[in-house]
VOGU-3710 file (C-alpha; in Angstrom, 3 decimals, decimal comma):
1> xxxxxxxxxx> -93,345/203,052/137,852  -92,254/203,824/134,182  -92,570/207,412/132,679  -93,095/205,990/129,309  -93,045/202,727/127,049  -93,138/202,056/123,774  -92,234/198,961/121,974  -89,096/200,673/120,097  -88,684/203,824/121,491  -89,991/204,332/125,060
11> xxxxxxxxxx> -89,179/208,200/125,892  -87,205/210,776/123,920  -86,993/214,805/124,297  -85,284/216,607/121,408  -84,560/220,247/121,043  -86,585/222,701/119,880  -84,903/222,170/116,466  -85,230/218,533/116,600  -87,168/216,306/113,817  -88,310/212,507/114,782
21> xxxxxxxxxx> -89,106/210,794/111,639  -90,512/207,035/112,079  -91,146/205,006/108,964  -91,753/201,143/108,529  -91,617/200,330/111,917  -93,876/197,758/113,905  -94,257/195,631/116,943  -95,432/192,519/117,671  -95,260/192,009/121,644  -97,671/193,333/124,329
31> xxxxxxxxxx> -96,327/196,437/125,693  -97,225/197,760/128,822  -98,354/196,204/132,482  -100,812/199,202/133,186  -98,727/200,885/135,959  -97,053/203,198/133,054  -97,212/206,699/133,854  -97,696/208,478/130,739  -97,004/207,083/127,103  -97,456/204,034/126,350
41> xxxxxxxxxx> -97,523/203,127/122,794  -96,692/199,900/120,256  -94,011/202,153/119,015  -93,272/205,525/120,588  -94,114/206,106/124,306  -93,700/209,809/124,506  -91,769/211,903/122,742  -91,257/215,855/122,970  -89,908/217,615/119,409  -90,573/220,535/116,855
51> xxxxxxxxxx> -91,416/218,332/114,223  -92,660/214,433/114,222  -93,354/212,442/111,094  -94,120/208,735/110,785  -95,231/206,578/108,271  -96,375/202,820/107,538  -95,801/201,924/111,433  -97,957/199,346/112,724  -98,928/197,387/115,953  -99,591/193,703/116,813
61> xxxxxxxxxx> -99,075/193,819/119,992  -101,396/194,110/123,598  -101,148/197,866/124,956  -102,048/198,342/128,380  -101,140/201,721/130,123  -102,427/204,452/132,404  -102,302/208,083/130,854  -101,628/208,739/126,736  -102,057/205,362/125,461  -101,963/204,647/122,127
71> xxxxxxxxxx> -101,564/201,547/119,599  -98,801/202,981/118,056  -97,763/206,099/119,833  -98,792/207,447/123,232  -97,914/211,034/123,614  -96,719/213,578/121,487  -95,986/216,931/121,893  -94,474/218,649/119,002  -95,108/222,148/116,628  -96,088/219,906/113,725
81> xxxxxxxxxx> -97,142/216,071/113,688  -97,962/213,920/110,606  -98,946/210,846/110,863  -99,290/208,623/107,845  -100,915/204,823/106,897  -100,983/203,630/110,772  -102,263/200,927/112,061  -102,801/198,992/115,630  -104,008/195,270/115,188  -104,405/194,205/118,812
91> xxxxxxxxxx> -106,509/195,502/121,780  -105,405/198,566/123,551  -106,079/199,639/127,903  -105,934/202,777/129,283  -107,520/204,929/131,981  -107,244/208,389/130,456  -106,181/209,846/126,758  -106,700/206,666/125,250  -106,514/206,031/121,302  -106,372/203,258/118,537
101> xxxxxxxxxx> -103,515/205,033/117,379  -102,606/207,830/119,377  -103,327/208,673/122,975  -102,806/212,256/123,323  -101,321/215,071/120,789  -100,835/218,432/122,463  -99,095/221,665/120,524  -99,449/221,265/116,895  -100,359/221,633/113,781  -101,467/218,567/112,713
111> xxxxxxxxxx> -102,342/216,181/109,836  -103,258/212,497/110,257  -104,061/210,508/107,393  -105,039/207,192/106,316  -104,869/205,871/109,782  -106,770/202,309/111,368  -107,905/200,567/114,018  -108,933/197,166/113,766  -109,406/196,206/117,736  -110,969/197,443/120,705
121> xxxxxxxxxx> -110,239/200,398/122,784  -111,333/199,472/126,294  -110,623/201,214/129,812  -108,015/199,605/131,816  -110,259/199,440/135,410  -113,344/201,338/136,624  -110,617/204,331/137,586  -111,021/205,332/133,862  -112,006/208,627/133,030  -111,645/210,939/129,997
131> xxxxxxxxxx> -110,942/210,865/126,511  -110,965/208,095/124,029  -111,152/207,620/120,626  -110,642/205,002/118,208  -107,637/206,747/116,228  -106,931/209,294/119,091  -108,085/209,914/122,658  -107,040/213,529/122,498  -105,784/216,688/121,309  -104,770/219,809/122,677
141> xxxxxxxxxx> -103,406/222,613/120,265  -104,327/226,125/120,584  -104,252/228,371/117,187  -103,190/225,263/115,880  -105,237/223,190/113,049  -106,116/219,908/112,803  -106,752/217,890/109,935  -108,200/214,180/110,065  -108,719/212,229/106,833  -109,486/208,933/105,776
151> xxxxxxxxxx> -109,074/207,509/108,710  -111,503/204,067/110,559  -112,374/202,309/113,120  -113,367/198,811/113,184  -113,982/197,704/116,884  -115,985/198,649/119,764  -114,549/201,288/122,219  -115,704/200,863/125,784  -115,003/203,459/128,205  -117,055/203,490/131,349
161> xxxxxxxxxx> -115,270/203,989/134,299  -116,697/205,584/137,518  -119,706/207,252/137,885  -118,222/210,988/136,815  -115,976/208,940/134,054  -116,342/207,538/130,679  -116,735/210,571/129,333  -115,135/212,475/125,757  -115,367/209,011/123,820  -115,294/209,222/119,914
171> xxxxxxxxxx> -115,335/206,789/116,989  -112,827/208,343/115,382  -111,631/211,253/118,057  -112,494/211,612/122,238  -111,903/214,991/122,308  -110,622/218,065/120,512  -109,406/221,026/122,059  -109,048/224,832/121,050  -107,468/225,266/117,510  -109,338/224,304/114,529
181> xxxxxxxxxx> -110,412/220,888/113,292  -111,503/219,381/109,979  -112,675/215,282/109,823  -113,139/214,549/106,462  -113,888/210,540/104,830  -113,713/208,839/108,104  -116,259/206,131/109,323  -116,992/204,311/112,635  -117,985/200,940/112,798  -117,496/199,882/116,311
191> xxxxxxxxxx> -120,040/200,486/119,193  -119,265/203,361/121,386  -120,248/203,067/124,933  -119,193/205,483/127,645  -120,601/206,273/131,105  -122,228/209,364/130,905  -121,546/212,616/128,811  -119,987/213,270/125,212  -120,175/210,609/123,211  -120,211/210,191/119,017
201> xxxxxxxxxx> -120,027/207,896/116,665  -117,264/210,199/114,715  -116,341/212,704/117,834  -117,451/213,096/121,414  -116,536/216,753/122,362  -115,454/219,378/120,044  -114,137/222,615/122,011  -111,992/224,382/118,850  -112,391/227,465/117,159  -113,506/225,935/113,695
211> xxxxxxxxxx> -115,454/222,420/113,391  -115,556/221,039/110,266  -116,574/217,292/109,436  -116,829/216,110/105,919  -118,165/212,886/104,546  -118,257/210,517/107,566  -119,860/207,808/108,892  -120,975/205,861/112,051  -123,015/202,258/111,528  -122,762/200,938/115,248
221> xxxxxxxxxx> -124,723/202,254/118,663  -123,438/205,365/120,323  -125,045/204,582/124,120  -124,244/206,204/127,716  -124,699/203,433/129,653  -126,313/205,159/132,713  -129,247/206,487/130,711  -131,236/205,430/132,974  -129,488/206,591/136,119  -130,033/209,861/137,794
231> xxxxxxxxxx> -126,520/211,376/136,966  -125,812/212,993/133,326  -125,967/211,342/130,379  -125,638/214,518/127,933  -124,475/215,352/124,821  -124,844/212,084/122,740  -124,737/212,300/119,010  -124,424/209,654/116,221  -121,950/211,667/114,615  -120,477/214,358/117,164
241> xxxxxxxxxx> -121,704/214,250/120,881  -120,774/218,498/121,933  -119,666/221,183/120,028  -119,074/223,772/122,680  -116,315/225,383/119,956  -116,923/229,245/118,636  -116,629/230,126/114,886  -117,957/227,353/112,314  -119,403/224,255/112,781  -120,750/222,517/109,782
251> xxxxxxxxxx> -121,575/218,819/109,160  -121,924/217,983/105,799  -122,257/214,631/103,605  -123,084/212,445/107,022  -124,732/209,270/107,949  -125,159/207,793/110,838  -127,176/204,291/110,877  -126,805/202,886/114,604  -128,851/203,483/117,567  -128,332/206,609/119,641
261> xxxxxxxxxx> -128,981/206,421/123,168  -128,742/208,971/125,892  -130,395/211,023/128,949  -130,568/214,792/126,927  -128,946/216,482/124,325  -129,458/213,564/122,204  -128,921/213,806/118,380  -129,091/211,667/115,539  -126,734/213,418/113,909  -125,445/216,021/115,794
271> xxxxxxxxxx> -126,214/216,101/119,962  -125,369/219,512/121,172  -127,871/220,824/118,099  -125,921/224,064/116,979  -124,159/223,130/113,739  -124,856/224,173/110,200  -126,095/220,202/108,923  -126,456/219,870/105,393  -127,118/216,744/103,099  -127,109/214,402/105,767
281> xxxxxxxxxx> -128,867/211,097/107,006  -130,062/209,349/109,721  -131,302/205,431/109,967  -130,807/204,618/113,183  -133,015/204,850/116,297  -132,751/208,167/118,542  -133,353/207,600/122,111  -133,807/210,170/125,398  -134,798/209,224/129,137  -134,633/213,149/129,644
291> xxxxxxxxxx> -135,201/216,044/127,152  -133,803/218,146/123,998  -134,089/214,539/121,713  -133,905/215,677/118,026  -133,603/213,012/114,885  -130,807/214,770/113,575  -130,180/218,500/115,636  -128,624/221,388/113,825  -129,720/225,012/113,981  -129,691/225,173/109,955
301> xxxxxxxxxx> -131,017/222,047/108,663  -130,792/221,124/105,452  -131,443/218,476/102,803  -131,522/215,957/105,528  -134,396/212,815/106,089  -134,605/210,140/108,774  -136,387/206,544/108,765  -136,391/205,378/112,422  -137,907/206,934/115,394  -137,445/209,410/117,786
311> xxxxxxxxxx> -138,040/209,520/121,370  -137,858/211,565/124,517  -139,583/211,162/127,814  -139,826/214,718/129,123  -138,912/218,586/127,624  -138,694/218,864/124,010  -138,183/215,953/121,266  -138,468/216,849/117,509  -137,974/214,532/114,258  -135,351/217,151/112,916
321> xxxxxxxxxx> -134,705/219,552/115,302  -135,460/220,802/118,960  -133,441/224,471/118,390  -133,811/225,264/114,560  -133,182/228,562/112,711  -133,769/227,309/109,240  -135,244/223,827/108,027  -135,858/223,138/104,351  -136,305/220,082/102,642  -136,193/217,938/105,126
331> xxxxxxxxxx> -138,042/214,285/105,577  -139,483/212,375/109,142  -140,574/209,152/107,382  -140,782/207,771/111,229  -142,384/208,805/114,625  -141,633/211,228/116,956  -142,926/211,082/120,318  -142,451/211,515/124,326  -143,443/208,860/126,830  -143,762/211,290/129,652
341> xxxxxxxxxx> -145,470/214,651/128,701  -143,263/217,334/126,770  -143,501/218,778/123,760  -142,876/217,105/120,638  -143,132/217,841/116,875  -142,578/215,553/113,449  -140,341/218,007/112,259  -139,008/221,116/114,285  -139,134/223,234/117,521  -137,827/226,297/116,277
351> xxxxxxxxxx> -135,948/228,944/117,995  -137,743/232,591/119,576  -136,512/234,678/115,958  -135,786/231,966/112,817  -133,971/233,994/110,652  -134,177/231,414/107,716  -136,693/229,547/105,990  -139,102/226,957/106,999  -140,113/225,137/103,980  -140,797/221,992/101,771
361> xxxxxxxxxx> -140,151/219,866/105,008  -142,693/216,415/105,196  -143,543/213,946/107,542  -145,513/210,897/108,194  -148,112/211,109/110,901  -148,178/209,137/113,864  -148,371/209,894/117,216  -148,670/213,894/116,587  -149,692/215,980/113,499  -147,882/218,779/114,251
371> xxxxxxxxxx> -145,201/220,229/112,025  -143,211/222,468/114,418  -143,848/224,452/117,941  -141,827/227,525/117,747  -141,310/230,191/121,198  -142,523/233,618/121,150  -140,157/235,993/122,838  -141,866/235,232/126,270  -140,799/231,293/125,376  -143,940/230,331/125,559
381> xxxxxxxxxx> -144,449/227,584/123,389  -146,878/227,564/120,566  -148,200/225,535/117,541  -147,362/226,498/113,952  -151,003/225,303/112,283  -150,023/225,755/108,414  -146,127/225,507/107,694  -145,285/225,588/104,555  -145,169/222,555/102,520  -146,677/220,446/105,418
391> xxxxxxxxxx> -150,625/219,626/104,768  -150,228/217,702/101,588  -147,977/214,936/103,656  -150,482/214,411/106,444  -151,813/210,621/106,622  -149,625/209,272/103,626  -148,265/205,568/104,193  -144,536/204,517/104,765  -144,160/203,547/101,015  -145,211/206,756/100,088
401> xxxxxxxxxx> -142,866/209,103/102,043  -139,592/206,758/100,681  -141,083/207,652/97,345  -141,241/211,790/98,337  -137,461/211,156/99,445  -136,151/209,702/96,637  -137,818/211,713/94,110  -136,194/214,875/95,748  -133,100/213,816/96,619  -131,841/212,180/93,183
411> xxxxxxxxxx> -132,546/215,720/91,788  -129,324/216,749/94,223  -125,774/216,196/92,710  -124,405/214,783/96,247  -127,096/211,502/96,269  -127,929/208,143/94,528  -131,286/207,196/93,976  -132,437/204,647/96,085  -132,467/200,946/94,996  -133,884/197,868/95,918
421> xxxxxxxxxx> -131,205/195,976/98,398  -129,201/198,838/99,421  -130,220/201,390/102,107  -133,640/200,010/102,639  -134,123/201,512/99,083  -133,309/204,658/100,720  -131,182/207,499/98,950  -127,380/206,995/99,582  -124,410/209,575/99,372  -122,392/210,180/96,601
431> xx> -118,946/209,905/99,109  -115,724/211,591/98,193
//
């Protein structure tokens, strides 16, 4: 059994002064029978360094390896990494750590830009377990930061495995540990499919100090596939599955547009529910066999609207938000509902003490009229019978709602008024 492969370099461990710089490198043959330890990459297997830089590398080749596998490099481990205009072309298998570009980054400070995937990310057998992503599978760097821009995916990442695997799988990034990380002008448009828990069209898990993403994207369906099983299937979000990080976590200048489909903890947006999510969208359909279902999640909820429905079966399902602080000018132009009992509301269940403002928030009525629920400090659940801004929304038509949206919303400096052709007519951001 190898340590490591790679299709130019397969293992290499400098000093703790060393620098590995790669530039205008590629390969073009499959690399990799699957019995590979640890790194296996189109390029670089693993390496270990202070600094690592590459540039314009690409891969053409078939990757198929166990642990850290990645279309162009497996496994790094280095004080700094930076990783420019990458790119794997061919169809990459791996059980664990598995990535479009990179498998697994552990120790640094990081910046990786410009970056693609244009195949799919699938496990290697039903042994798979954690962490995939369609530019990287994962990261480890403590008090380190990590910086993710302009970066896509264009193929579907699969990553079942057994019944406790498939989980941590990402659009863009499986998982992110400790440290701080920014994802700014990336998009998704592959289906993401894991097993069970953490899944997002952008990120699955986030467990850093700082979360910050930026003007990103998922169009495809973010699904657990045992949904309907009895084991978990938590923590699915169209954007980012879990944030169990400290410090901030904002999501700003989002969209997603494909289906979102989970047991609990299921987001449009955002599936954990605790970030700070401002000017934001969500088209696509929202989907819970459990409970905590929310159209787009967030705590402070902001400028935000959704057009397709939401649904739980059991617990608490809301059009915006099941554990909200703060919603303001926010739009349900679908319906919300539970198929099994629960509570549900168009817009909000709020949290025992908001501490911001509930205000100028519509919806159109369907299967309830009711605005929010919010919990008194005994969390007993009751209705909120005159929000603000609510009663002159009740009973208007489809048509009319899109018209509410766009009237608001091309009043804000980050949107486009909605035209005829594009977005359903919907409002559209203004990205960077």
């Amino acid at each position: 059994m190898a340590m490591a492969v790679g299709g130019l370099v397969g293992y290499t461990h400098g000093s703790t002064n060393t620098t590995i710089d790669i530039e205008n490198c590629y390969n073009t043959a499959k690399i990799g029978d699957g019995s590979t330890y640890q790194g296996t990459g189109g390029i670089l297997g693993e390496c270990f360094c202070k600094q690592f830089k590459a540039k314009d590398c690409w891969n053409d080749g078939e990757i198929e390896g166990n642990n850290s596998v990645g279309g162009v490099f497996g496994h790094i481990y280095s004080n700094e990494i930076d990783i420019q205009d990458c790119q794997n072309k061919k169809s990459i298998k791996g059980n664990y750590a598995t990535g479009g570009v990179i498998g697994g980054a552990s120790n640094a400070d990081m910046n990786i830009a410009n970056c693609t995937n244009v195949e799919t990310v699938l496990q290697k057998d039903e042994s798979a377990t954690y962490y995939c992503g369609g530019i990287i599978g994962y990261t480890a760097c403590s008090g380190k930061d990590i910086v993710i821009s302009n970066c896509y995916n264009k193929k579907d990442i699969t990553f079942i495995g057994t019944s406790y695997g498939g989980q941590y799988v990402g659009g863009i990034v499986g998982y992110a540990y400790i440290g701080s990380i920014e994802i700014n002008n990336c998009y998704n448009e592959g289906n993401v499919t894991g097993r069970s828990s953490k899944l997002g069209g952008i990120i699955g898990l986030c467990q850093s100090n700082s979360t910050i993403i930026n003007n990103c994207y998922n169009t495809k369906n973010v699904v657990a596939s045992d949904y309907q099983a009895s084991g978990y299937c938590e923590y699915i979000g169209g954007i980012i599955g879990a944030n169990f990080g400290t410090g901030v976590k904002t999501i700003e200048k989002c969209y997603n547009t494909g289906a979102v489909v989970g047991k609990t903890y299921v987001g449009g947006i955002d599936g954990t529910g605790d970030a700070t999510i401002t000017n934001c969208y969500n088209r696509g359909s929202v989907n819970g066999t459990g409970d905590n279902v929310s159209g787009i999640g967030g705590t402070i909820v902001e400028n935000c609207f959704i057009t397709n429905s939401v649904v739980g079966k059991t617990g608490k399902t809301a059009g915006i938000s099941i554990q909200a602080t703060s919603i303001k000018n926010c739009y349900n132009a679908s319906y919300t509902y539970t198929t099994n009992g629960g509570t549900y509301a168009a817009l909000g269940i709020l949290k025992p003490t908001p501490n911001g403002e509930i205000s100028n928030n519509y919806f159109v009525v369907g299967p309830t009229s009711i605005a929010f629920y919010k919990y008194n400090n005994q969390y007993i659940l009751e209705e909120v019978s005159s929000a603000p801004g609510m009663a002159e929304c009740l009973n208007i038509s489809s048509d009319e709602m899109k018209e509410r949206i766009n009237n608001y919303f091309k009043t804000l400096p980050d949107w486009n008024e909605g035209v005829s052709g594009t977005n359903d007519g919907y409002p559209t951001l203004k990205m960077d």
